[in-house]
BALOBA-1460 file (C-alpha; in Angstrom, 3 decimals):
// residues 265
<rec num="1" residu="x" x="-17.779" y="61.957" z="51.355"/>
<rec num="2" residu="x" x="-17.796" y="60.418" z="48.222"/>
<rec num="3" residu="x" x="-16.655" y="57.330" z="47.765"/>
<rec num="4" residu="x" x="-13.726" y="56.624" z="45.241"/>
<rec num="5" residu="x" x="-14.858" y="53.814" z="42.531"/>
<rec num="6" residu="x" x="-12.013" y="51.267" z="42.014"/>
<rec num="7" residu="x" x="-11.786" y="49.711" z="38.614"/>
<rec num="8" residu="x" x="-9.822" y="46.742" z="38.204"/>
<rec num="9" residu="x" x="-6.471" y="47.789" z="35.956"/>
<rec num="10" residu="x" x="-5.855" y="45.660" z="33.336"/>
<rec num="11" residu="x" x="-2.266" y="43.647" z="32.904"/>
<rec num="12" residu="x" x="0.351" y="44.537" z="30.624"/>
<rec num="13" residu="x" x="-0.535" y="41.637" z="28.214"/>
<rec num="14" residu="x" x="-3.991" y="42.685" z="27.580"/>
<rec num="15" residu="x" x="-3.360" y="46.026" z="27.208"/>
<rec num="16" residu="x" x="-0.843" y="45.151" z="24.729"/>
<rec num="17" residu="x" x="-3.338" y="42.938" z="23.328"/>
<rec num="18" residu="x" x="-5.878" y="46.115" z="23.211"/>
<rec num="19" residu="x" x="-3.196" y="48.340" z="21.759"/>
<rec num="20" residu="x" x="-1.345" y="45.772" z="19.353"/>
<rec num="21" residu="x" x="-2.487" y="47.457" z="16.040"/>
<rec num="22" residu="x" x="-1.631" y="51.068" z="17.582"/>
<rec num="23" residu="x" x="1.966" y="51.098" z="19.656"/>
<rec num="24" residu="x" x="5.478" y="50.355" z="17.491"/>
<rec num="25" residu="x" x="8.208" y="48.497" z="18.850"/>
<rec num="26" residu="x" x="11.748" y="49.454" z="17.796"/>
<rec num="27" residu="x" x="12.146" y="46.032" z="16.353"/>
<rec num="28" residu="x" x="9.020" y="45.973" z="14.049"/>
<rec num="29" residu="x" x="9.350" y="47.652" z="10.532"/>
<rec num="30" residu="x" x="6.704" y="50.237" z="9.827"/>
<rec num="31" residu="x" x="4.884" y="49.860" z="5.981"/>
<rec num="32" residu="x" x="3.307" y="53.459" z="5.849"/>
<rec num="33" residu="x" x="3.120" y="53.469" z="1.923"/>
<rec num="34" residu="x" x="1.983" y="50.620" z="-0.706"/>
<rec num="35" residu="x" x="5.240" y="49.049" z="-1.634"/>
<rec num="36" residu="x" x="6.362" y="46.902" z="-4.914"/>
<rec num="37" residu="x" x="8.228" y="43.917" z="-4.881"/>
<rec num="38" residu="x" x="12.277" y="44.456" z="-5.206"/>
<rec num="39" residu="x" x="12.365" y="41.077" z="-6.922"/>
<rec num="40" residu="x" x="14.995" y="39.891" z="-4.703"/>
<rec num="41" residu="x" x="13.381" y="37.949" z="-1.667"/>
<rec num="42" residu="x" x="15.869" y="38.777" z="1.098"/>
<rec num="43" residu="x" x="16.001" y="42.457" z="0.732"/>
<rec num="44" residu="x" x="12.279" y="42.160" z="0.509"/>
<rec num="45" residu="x" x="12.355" y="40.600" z="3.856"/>
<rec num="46" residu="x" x="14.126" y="43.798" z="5.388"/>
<rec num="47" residu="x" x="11.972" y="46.874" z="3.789"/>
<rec num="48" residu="x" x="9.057" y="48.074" z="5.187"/>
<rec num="49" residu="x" x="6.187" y="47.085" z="3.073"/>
<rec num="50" residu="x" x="8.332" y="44.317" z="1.838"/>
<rec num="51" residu="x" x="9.351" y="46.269" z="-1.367"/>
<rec num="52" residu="x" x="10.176" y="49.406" z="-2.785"/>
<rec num="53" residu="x" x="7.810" y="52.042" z="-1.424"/>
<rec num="54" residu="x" x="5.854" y="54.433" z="-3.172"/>
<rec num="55" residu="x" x="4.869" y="58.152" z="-2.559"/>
<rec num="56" residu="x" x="8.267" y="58.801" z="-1.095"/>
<rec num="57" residu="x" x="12.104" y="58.978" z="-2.225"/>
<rec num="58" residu="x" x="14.646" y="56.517" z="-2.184"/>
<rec num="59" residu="x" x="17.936" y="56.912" z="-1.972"/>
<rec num="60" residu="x" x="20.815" y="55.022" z="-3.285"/>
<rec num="61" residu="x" x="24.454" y="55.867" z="-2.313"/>
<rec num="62" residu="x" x="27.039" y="55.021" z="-4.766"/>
<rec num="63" residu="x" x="30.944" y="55.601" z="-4.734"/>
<rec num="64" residu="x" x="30.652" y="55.269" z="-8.076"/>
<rec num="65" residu="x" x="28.220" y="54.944" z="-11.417"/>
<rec num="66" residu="x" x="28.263" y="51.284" z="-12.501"/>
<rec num="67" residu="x" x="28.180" y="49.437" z="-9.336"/>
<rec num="68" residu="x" x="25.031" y="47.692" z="-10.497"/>
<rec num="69" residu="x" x="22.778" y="49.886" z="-9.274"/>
<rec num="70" residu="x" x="20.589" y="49.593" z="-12.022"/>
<rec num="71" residu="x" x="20.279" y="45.780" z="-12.457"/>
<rec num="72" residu="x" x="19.278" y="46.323" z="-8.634"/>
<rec num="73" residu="x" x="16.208" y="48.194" z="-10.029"/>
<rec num="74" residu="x" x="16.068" y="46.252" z="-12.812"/>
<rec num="75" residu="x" x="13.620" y="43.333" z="-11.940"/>
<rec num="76" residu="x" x="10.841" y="45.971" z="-10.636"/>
<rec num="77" residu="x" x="11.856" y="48.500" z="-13.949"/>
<rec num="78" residu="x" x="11.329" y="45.114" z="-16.113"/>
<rec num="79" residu="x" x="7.537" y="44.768" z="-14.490"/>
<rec num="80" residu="x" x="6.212" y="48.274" z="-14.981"/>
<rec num="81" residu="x" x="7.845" y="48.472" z="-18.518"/>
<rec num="82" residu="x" x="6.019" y="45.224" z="-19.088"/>
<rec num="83" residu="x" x="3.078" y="47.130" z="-17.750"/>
<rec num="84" residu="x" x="3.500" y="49.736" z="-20.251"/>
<rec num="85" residu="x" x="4.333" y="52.186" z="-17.160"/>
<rec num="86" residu="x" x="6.706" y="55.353" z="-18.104"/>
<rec num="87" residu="x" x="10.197" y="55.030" z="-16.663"/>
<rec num="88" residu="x" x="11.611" y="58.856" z="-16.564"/>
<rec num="89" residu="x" x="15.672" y="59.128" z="-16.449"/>
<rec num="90" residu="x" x="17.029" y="62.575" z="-15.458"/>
<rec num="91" residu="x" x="20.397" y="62.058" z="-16.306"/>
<rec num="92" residu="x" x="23.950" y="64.226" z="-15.094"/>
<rec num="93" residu="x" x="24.562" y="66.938" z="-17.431"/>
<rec num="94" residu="x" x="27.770" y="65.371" z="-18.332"/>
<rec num="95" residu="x" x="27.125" y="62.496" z="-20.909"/>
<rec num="96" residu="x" x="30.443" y="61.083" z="-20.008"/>
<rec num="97" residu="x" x="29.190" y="60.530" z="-16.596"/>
<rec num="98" residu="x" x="25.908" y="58.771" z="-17.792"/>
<rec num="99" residu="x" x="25.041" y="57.397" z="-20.985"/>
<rec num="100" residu="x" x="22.099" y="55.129" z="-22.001"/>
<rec num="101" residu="x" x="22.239" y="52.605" z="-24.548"/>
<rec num="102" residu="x" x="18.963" y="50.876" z="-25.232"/>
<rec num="103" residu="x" x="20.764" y="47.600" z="-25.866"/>
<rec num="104" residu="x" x="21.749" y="47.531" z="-22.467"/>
<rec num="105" residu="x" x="18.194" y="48.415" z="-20.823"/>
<rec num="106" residu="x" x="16.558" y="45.537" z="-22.945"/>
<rec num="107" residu="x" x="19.376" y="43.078" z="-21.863"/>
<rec num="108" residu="x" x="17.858" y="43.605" z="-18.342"/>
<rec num="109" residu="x" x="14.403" y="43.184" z="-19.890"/>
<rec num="110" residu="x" x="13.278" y="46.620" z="-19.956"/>
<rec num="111" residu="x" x="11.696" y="48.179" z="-23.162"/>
<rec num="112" residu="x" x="13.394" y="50.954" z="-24.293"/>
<rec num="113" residu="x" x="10.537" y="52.480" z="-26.139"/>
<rec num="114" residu="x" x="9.270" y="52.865" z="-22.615"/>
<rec num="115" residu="x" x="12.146" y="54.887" z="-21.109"/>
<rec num="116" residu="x" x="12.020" y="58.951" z="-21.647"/>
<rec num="117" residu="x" x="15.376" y="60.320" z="-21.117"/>
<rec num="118" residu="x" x="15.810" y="63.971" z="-19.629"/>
<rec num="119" residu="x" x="19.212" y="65.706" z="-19.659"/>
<rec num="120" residu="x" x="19.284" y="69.342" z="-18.348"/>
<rec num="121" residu="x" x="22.717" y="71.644" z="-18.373"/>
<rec num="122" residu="x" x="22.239" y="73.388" z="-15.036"/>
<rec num="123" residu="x" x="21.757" y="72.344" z="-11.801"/>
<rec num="124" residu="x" x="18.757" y="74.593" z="-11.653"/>
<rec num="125" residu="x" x="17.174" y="73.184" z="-14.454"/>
<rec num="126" residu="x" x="17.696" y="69.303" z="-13.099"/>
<rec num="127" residu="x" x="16.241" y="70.186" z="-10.196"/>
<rec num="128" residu="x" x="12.982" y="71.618" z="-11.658"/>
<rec num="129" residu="x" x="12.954" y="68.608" z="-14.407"/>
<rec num="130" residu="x" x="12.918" y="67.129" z="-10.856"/>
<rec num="131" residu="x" x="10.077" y="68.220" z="-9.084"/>
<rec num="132" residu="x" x="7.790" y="68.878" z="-12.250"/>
<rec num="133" residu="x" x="8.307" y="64.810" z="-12.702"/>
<rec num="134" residu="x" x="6.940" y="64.235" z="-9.004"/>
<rec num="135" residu="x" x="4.680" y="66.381" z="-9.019"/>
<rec num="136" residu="x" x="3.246" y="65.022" z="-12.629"/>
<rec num="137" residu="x" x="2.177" y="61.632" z="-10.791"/>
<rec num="138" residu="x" x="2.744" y="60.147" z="-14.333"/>
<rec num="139" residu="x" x="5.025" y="57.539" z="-14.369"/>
<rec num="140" residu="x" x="5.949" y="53.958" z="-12.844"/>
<rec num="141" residu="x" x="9.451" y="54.890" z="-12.322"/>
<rec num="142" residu="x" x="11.772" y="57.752" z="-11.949"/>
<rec num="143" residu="x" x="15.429" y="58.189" z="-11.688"/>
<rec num="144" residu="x" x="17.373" y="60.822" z="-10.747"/>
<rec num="145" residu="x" x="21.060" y="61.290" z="-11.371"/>
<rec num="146" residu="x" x="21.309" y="64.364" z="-8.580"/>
<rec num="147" residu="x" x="23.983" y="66.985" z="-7.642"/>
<rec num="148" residu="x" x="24.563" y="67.524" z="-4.345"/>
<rec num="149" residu="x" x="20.910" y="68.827" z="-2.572"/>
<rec num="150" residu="x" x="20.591" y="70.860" z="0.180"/>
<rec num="151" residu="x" x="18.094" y="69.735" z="2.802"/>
<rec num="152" residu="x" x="15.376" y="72.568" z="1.710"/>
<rec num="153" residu="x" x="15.554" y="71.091" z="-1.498"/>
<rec num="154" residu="x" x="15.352" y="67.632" z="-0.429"/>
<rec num="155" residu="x" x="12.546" y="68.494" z="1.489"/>
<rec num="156" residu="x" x="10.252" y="70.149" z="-1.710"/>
<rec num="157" residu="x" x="11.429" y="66.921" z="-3.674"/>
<rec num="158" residu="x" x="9.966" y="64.338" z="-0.675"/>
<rec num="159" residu="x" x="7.076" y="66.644" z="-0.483"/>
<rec num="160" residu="x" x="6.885" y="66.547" z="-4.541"/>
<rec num="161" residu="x" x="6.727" y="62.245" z="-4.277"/>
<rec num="162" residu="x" x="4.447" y="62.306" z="-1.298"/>
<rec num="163" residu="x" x="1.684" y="62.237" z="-4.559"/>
<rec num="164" residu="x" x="3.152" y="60.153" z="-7.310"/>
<rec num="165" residu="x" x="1.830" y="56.639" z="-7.046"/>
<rec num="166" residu="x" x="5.367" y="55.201" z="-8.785"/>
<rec num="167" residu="x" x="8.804" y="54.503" z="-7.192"/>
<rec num="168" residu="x" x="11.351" y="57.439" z="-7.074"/>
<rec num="169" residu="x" x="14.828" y="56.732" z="-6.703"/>
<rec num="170" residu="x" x="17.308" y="59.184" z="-6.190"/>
<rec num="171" residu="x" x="21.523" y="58.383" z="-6.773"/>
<rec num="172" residu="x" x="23.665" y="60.167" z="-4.430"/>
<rec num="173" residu="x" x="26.925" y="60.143" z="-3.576"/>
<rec num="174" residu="x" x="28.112" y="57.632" z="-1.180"/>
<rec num="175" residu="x" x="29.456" y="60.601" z="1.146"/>
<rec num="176" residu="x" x="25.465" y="61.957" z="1.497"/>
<rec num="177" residu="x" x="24.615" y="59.337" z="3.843"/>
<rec num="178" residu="x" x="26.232" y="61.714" z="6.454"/>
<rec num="179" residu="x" x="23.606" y="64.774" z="5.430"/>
<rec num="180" residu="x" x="20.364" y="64.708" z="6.494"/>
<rec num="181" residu="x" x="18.139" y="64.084" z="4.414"/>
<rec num="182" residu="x" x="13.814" y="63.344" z="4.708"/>
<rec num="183" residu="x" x="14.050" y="60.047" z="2.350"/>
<rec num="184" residu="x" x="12.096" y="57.524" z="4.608"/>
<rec num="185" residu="x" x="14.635" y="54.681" z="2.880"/>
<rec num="186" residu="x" x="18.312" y="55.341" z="2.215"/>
<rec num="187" residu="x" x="20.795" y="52.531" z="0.981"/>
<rec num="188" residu="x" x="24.662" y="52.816" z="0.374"/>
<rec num="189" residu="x" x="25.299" y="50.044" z="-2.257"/>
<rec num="190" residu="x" x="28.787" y="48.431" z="-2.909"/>
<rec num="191" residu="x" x="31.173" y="45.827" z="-4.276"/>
<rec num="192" residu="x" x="31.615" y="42.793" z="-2.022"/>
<rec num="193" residu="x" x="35.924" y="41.708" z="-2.398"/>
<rec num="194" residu="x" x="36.482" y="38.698" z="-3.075"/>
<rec num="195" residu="x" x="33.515" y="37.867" z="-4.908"/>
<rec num="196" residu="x" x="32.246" y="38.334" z="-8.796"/>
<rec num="197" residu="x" x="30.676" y="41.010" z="-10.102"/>
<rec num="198" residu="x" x="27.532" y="39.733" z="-9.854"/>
<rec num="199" residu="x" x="27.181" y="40.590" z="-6.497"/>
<rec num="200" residu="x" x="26.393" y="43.902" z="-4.790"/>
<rec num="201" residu="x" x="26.516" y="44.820" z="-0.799"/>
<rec num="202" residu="x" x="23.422" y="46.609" z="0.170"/>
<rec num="203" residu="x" x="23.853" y="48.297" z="3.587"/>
<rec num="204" residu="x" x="20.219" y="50.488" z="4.487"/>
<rec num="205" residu="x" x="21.138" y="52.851" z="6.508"/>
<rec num="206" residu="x" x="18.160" y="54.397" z="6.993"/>
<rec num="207" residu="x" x="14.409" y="52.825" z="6.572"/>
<rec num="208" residu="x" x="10.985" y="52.928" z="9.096"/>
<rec num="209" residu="x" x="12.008" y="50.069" z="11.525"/>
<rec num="210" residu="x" x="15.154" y="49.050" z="13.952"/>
<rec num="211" residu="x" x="18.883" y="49.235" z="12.071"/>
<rec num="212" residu="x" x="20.376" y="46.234" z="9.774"/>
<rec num="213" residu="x" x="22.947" y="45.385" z="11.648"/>
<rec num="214" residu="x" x="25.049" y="43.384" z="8.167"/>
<rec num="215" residu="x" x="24.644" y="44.687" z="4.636"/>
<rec num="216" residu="x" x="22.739" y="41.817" z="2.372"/>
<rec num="217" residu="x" x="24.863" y="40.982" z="-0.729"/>
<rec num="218" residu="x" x="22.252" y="40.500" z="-3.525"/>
<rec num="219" residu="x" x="22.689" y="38.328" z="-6.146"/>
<rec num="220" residu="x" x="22.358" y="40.444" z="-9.670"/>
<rec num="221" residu="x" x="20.330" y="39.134" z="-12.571"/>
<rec num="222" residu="x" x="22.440" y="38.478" z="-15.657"/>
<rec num="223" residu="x" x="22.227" y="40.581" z="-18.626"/>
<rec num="224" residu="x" x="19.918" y="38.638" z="-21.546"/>
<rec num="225" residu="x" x="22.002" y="37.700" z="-24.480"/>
<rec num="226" residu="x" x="20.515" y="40.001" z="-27.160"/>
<rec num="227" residu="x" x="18.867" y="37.943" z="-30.196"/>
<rec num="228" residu="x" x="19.328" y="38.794" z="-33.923"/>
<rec num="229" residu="x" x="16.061" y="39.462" z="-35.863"/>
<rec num="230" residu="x" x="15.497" y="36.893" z="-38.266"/>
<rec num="231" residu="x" x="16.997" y="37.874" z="-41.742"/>
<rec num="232" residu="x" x="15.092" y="35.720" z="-44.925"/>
<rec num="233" residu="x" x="17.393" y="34.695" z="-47.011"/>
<rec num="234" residu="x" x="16.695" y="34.788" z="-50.732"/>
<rec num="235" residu="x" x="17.190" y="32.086" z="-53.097"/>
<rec num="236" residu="x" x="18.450" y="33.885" z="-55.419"/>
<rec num="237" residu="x" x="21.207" y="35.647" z="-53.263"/>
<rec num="238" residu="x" x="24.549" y="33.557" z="-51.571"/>
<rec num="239" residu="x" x="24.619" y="36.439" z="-48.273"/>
<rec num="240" residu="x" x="22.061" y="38.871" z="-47.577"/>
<rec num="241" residu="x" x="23.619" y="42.702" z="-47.045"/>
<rec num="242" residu="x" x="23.270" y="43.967" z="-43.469"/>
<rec num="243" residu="x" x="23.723" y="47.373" z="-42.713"/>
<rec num="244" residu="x" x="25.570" y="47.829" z="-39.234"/>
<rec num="245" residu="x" x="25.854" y="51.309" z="-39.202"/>
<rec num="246" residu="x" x="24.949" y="52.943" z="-35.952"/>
<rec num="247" residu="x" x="22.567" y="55.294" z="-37.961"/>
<rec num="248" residu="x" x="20.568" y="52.327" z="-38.330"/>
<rec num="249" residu="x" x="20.091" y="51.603" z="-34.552"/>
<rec num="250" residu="x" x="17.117" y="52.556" z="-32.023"/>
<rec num="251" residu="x" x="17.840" y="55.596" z="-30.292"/>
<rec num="252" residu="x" x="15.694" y="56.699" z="-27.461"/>
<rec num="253" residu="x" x="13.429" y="59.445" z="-26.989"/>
<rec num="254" residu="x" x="15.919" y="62.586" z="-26.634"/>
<rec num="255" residu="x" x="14.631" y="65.466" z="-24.481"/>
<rec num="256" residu="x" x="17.015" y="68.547" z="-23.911"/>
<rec num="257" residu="x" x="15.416" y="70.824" z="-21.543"/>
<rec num="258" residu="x" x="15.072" y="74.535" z="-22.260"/>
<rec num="259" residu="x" x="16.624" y="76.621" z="-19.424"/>
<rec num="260" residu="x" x="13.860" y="77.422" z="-16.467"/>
<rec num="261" residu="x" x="13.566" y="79.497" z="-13.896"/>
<rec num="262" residu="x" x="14.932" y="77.751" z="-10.463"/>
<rec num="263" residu="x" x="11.642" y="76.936" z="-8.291"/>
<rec num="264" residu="x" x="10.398" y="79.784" z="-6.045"/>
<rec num="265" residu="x" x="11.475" y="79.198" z="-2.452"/>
């Protein structure tokens, strides 16, 4: 009869010791992509990776355009512009819904000559703009101004940023964060009452770790007072002429897709 070898088990604290670096507890946040600082410290402190990840989509859920969504971005938009990274905006196909004024980005420290600006008529044809931009891998930043998805196209877009190496943020409407949807990180940002308009609630209602119990209201960077360039004033002449016609301003980079075919399914 062969005798049964006993081996002494181990106790729960070394084997958690053994396992540390392989078992997740609900209450630890999981970093499974490189991440880049959000440039504000205490939503850095909730976000796996302590930042905005990479090779994935986020989503941002807005009642409305003009919450501050952008000067939310703006801190990280300000360091890859700085970089001389590509920022891509695919824009609604209503300019009265979104409309970019260069002014305004370099208020928030962004370079405009560093933003490229995509406006498509059909939903088809944002939706491709879409994907081609993922898939490119060719920019620090993109943002997308989206329609409402459905989850099979959701999927091909998460699948599209699985290889781009910059930050993809998708806005939504504030009533998505009821769909599905395969974003790792999902946040439904709103006005706090009571308070200026400097500040902005940030609820995450969906990210790799345990569930924020409070939204974090964020304190918004101020918009940059935009400087004159220096005018030399001749001798010979009592007020220089300044043209202030709008002609005369920067525009951006104006890209009005051609209609395409809607991507095989």
């Amino acid at each position: 009869m062969t005798a049964l070898l006993h081996l002494p088990s181990p106790s729960l604290i070394e084997l958690e010791s053994a396992l540390r670096d392989r078992l997740w507890r609900g209450n630890m946040l999981v970093a499974s992509n490189p991440s880049m600082p959000s440039g504000f410290a205490e939503l850095d402190k909730e976000l796996p990776g302590g930042g905005w990840p990479t090779h994935c989509l986020s989503e941002l859920l807005l009642s409305h355009y003009g919450l501050g969504e952008v000067r939310l971005l703006a801190p990280v938009l300000a360091r890859l512009s700085r970089a001389h990274r590509q920022i891509i905006l695919l824009l609604p196909a209503n300019e009265n819904e979104q409309t970019v004024y260069p002014d305004g980005w370099a208020q928030i420290g962004i370079d405009p000559a560093r933003l490229l600006m995509v406006r498509a008529p059909r939903p088809a044809d944002r939706l491709w703009a879409l994907e081609q931009a993922l898939k490119s891998a060719s920019f620090g930043a993109l943002i997308g101004w989206v329609d409402p998805l459905r989850p099979e196209a959701l999927r091909r877009l998460q699948v599209a940023a699985a290889g781009a190496n910059g930050l993809s943020f998708l806005f939504r409407p504030e009533s998505a964060q009821h769909q599905p949807s395969p974003a790792p990180l999902r946040l439904v940002l709103g006005s706090s009452k009571g308070t200026s308009e400097r500040k902005l609630s940030v609820r995450i209602v969906k990210r790799r770790g345990p569930v924020l119990a409070a939204p974090l209201l964020l304190d918004l960077p101020a918009p940059r007072p935009l400087r004159a360039p220096l005018v030399k004033r001749p001798t010979d002449v009592a007020s220089p002429r300044i043209n202030r016609h709008a002609v005369g301003r920067t525009v951006l980079p104006y890209f009005a897709a051609r209609s395409h075919p809607a991507p095989a399914t």
